[in-house]
C-alpha positions as CSV (number, residue, x, y, z in Angstrom):
1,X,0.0,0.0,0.0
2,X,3.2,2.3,0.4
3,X,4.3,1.9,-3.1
4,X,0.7,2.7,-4.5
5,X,0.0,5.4,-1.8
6,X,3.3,7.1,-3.0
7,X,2.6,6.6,-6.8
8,X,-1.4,8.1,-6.1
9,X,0.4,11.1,-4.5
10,X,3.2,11.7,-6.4
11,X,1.0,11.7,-10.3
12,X,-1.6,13.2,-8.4
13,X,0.6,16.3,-8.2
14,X,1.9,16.3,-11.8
15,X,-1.2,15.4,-13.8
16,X,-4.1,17.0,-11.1
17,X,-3.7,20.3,-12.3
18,X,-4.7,19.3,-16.1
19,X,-6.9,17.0,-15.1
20,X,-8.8,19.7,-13.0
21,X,-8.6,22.0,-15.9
22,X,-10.4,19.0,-18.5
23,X,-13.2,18.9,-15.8
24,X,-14.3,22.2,-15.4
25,X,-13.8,23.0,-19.3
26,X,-16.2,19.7,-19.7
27,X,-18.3,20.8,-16.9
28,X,-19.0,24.1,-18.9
29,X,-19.2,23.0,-22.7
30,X,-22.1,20.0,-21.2
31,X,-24.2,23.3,-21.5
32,X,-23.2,25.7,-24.0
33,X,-26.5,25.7,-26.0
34,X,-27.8,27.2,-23.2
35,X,-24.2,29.6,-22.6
36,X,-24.1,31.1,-26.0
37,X,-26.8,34.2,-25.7
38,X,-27.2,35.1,-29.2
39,X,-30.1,35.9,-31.1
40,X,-31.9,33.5,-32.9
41,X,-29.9,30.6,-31.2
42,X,-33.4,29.7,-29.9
43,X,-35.1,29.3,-33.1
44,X,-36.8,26.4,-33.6
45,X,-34.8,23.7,-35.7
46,X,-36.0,24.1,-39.7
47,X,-35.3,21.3,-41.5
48,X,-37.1,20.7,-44.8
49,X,-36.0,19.8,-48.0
50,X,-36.5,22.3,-50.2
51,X,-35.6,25.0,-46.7
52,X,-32.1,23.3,-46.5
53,X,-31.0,23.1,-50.3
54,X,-32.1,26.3,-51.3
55,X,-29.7,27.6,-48.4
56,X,-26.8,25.2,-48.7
57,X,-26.9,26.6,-53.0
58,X,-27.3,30.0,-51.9
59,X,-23.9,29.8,-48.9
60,X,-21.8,27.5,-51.0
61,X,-22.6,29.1,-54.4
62,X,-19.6,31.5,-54.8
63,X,-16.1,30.4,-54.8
64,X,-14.8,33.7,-53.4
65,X,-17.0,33.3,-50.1
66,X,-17.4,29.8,-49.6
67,X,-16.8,28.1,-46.4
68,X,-15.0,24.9,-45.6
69,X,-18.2,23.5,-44.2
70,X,-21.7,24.2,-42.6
71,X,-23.1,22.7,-39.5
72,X,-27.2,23.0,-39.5
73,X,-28.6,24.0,-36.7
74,X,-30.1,21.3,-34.1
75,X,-33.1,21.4,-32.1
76,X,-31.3,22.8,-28.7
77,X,-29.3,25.8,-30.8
78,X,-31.2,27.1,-34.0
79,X,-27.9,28.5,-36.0
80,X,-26.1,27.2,-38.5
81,X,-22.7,28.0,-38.3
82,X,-19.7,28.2,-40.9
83,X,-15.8,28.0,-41.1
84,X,-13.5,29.3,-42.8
85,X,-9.7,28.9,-43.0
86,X,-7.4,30.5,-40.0
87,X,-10.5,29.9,-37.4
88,X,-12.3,32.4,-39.0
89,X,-16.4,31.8,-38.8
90,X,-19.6,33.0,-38.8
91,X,-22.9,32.2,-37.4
92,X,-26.3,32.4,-39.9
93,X,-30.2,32.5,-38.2
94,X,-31.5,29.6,-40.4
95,X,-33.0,32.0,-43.4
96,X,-29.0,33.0,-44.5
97,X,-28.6,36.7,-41.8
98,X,-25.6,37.1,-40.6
99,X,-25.5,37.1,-36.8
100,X,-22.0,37.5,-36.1
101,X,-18.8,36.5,-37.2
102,X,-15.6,35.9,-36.2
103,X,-11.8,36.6,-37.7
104,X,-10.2,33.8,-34.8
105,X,-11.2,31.4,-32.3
106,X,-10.6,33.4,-29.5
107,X,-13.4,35.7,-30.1
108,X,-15.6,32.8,-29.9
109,X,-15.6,31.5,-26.4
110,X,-17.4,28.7,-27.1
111,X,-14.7,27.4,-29.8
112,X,-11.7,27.8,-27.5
113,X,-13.0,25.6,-24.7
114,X,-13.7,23.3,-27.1
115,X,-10.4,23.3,-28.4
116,X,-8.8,23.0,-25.3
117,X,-11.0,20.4,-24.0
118,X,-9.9,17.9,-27.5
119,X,-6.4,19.2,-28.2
120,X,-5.1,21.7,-25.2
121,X,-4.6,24.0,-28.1
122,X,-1.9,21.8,-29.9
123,X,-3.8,19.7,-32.6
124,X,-3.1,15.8,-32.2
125,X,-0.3,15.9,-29.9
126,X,-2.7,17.8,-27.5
127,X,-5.3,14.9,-28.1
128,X,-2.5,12.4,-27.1
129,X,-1.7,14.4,-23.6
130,X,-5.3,14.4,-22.7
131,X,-6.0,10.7,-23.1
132,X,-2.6,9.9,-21.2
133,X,-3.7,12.2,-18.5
134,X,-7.3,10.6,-18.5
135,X,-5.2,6.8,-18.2
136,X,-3.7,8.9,-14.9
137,X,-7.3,9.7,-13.8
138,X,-8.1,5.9,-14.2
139,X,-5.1,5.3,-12.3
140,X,-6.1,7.5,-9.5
141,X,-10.0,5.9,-9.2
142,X,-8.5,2.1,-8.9
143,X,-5.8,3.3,-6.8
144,X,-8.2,5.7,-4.8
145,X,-10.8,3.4,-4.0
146,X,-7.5,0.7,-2.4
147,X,-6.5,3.4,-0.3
148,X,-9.7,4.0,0.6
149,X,-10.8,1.1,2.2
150,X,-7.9,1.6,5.2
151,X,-9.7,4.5,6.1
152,X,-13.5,3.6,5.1
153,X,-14.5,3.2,9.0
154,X,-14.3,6.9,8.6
155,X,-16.0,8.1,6.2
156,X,-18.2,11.0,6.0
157,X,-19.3,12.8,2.8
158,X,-18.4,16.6,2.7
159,X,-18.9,18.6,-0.8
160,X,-16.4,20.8,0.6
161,X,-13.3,20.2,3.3
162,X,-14.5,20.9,7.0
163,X,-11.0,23.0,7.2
164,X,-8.1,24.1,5.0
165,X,-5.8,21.7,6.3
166,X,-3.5,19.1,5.1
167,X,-5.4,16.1,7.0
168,X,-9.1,17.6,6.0
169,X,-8.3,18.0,2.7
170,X,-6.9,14.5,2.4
171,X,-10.0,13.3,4.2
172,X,-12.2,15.1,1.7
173,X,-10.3,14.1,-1.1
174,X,-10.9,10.2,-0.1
175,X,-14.3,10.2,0.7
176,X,-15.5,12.8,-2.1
177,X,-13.1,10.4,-4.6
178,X,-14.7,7.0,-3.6
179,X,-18.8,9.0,-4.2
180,X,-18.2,10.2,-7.5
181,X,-15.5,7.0,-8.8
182,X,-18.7,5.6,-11.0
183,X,-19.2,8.9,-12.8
184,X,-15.3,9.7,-13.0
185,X,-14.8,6.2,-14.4
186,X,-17.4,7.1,-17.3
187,X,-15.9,10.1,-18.2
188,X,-12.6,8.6,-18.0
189,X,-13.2,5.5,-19.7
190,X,-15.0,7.0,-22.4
191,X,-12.4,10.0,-23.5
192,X,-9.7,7.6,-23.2
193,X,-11.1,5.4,-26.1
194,X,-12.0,8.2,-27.9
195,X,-8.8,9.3,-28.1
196,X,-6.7,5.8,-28.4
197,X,-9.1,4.3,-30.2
198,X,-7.0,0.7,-29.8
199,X,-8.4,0.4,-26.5
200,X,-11.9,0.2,-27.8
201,X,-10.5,-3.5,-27.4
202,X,-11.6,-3.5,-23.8
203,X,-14.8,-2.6,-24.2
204,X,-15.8,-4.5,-27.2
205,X,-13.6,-6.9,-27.8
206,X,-9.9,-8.1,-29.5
207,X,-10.8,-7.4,-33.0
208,X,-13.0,-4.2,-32.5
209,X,-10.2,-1.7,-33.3
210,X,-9.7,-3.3,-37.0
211,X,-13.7,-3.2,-37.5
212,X,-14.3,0.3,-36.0
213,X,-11.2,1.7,-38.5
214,X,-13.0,-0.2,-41.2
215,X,-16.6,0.8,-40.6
216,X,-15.9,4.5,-40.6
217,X,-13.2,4.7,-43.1
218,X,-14.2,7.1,-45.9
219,X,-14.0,6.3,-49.6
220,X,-10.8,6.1,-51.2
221,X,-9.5,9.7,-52.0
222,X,-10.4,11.2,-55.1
223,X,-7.5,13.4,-57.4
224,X,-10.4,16.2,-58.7
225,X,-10.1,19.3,-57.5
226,X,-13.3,21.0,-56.4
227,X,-15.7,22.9,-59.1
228,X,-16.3,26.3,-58.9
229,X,-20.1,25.3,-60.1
230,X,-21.6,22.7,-58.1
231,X,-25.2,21.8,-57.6
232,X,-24.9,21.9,-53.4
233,X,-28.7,21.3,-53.7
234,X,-28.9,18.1,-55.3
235,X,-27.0,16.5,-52.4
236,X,-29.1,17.2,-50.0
237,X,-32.4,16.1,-51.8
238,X,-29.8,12.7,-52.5
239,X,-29.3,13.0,-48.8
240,X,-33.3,12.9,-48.4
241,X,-33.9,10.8,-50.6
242,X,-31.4,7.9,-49.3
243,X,-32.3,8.6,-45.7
244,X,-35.7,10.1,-45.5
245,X,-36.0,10.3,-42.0
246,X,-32.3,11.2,-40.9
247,X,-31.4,14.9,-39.9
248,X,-29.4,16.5,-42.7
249,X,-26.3,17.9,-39.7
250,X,-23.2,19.2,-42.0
251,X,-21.4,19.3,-45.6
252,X,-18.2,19.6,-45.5
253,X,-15.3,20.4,-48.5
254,X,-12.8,18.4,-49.1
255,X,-10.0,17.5,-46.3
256,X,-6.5,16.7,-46.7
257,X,-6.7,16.7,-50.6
258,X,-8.9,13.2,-50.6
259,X,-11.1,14.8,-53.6
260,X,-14.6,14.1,-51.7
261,X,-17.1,16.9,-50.3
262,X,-18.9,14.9,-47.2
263,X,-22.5,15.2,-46.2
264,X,-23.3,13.7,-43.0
265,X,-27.1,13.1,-41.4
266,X,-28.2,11.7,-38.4
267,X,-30.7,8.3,-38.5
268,X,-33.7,9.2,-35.6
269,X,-32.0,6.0,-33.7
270,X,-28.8,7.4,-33.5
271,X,-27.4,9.1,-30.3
272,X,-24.2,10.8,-31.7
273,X,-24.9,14.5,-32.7
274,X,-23.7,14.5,-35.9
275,X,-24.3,11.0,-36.5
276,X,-22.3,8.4,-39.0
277,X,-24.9,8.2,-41.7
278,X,-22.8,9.5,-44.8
279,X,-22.9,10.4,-48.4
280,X,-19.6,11.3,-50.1
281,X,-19.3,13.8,-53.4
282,X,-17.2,13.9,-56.6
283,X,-16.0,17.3,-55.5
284,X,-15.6,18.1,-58.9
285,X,-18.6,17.0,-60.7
286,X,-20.8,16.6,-57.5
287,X,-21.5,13.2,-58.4
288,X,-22.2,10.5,-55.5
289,X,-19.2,8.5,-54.7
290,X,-20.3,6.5,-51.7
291,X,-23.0,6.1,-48.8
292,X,-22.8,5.0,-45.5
293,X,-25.8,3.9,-42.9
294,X,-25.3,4.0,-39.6
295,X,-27.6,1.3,-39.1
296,X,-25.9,-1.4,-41.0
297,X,-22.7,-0.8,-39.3
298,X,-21.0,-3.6,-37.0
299,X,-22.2,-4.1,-33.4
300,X,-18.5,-2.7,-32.1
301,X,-19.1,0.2,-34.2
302,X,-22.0,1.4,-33.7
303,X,-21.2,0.4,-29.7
304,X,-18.1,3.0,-30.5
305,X,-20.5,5.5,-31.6
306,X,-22.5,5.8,-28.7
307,X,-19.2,6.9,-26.5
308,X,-19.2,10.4,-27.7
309,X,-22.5,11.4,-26.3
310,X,-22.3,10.0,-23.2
311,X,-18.9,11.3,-22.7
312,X,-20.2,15.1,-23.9
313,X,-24.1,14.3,-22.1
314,X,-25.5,14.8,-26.0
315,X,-28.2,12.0,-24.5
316,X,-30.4,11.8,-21.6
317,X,-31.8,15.1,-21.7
318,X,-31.4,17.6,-18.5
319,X,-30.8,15.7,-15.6
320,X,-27.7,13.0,-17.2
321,X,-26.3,17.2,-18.0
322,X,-26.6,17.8,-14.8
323,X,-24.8,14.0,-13.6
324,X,-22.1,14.6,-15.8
325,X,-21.5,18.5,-15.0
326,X,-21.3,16.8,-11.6
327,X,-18.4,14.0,-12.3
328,X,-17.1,17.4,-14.3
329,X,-16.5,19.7,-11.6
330,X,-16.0,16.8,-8.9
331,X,-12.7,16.0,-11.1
332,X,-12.0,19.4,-10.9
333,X,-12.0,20.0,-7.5
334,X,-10.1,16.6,-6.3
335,X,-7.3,17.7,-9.3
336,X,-7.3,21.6,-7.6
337,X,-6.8,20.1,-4.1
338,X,-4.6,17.5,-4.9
339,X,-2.3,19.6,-6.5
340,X,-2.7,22.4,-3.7
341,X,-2.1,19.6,-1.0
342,X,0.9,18.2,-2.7
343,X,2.8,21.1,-3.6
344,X,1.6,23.9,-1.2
345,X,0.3,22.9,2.1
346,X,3.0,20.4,2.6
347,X,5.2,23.6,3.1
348,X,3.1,25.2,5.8
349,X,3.9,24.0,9.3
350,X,1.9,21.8,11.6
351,X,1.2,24.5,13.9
352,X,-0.5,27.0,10.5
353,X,-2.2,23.7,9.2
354,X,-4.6,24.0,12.1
């Protein structure tokens, strides 16, 4: 129990501090729809046929002012929003006005947080330092919950330390820890898959990696360059009329050079926001390259799919916002404390830790 008190401690004090800082960000982004005050965001969601291609010809129409992609608006925030290269954006009311736009992400708070949440500002290599510190947070539940039980006899649930001190603080920090280890393992569990996507294994089995990277691999790339004259219209009425019933959620250019503009719906059965129901474009003759149903996807697939909203609380409605706000700012306070503990009140003196 030394060794594994010593190791809690010790990465406790190196990782809490990030760890924290992921909680709160999460804790606040579980409820932006209801953050960003603009107007029109509550608009009611418009999607009709005819509504959304007439507005996806009219926004992607002109090569000097088209955007990189579009997401529609959804039934809890009622704009549409664009980007543009550089972070630059803008958001639309669902009729095509201009609301507000944006020259950076840092004039969008919003799209920061978000940002820092995924990638700690860094792109990929941020996405790997997050998913090692969440393999630290799992660390710190199992090894919590062993140290724990020495002390279990005195348990006695506090939101908030009886006293600044070294030993009330620890106490806290136990008993607080051991509460909320269920909804820490969830969020946990489920960003570290999302970001190493091999350990999908553990939750679905050997071979799930190889069939989640084959279910949602796109088309092979295309070498056309986009048209300056495309018929943005037709693919969403090919959109509706391949999926009748799924939510038409964003078109997006070409990425990376792979020649393929990407319109993705959401089937009514599917949890994740944006959903995996696809339709790929000839980006430059607009002609359809390949279609992908959500339904007909693999069990470990579509198992893989429903991580996403129950890491971000896109499901459950109110009160599972409200449970994972909680694990949210419950990780956030143990990392703060930790790391205060560790590094700071160990310096003050028996006699000031009163």
């Amino acid at each position: 129990m030394t060794l594994i008190d010593t190791l809690h401690r010790w990465t406790g004090g190196l990782v809490g501090l990030l760890l924290a800082m992921l909680g709160l960000s999460g804790a606040i982004l579980v409820h932006k729809d209801a953050w960003v005050v603009l107007p029109h965001a509550t608009d009611a969601q418009m999607q009709g046929t005819a509504h959304l291609a007439e507005f996806t010809q009219r926004i992607m129409d002109d090569p000097t002012t088209r955007p990189e992609s579009i997401l529609f608006a959804t039934r809890g925030f009622g704009l549409d929003r664009l980007t543009y290269k550089g972070g630059a954006g803008a958001y639309l009311d669902q009729n095509g006005g201009l609301v507000t736009r944006w020259t950076s992400q840092w004039e969008r708070p919003e799209i920061w947080l978000f940002d820092f949440h995924h990638h700690l500002f860094a792109g990929d290599w941020g996405e790997v330092i997050i998913g090692v510190a969440a393999i630290c947070g799992l660390f710190f539940v199992v090894t919590g919950a062993l140290l724990w039980l020495r002390t279990r006899k005195t348990f006695s649930f506090r939101l908030w330390p009886a006293r600044m001190s070294r030993p009330a603080i620890m106490r806290h920090h136990r008993d607080l820890g051991i509460v909320m280890a269920p909804l820490l393992v969830l969020s946990l569990v489920t960003g570290v898959v999302l970001v190493f996507r091999p350990m999908a294994a553990l939750l679905f089995g050997p071979g799930a990696p190889v069939q989640i990277d084959r279910s949602l691999a796109e088309p092979p790339p295309r070498t056309g360059k986009i048209a300056e004259r495309l018929n943005w219209s037709a693919m969403i009425e090919m959109g509706r009329q391949r999926f009748p019933e799924a939510e038409v959620r964003s078109l997006t250019l070409p990425r990376s050079g792979n020649g393929l503009i990407t319109l993705r719906m959401r089937s009514p059965e599917e949890w994740l926001p944006n959903g995996r129901t696809t339709l790929w474009f000839a980006a430059d003759s607009g002609a359809l390259v390949a279609t992908r149903d959500a339904k007909h996807l693999p069990p470990e697939a579509r198992g893989y799919n429903l991580l996403y909203p129950l890491h971000a609380a896109k499901v459950g409605g109110f009160l599972y916002r409200l449970v994972m706000t909680l694990s949210g700012l419950s990780l956030a306070l143990l990392g703060t404390l930790a790391v205060w503990v560790f590094w700071f009140r160990r310096l003050v003196s028996p006699r000031g830790s009163g």
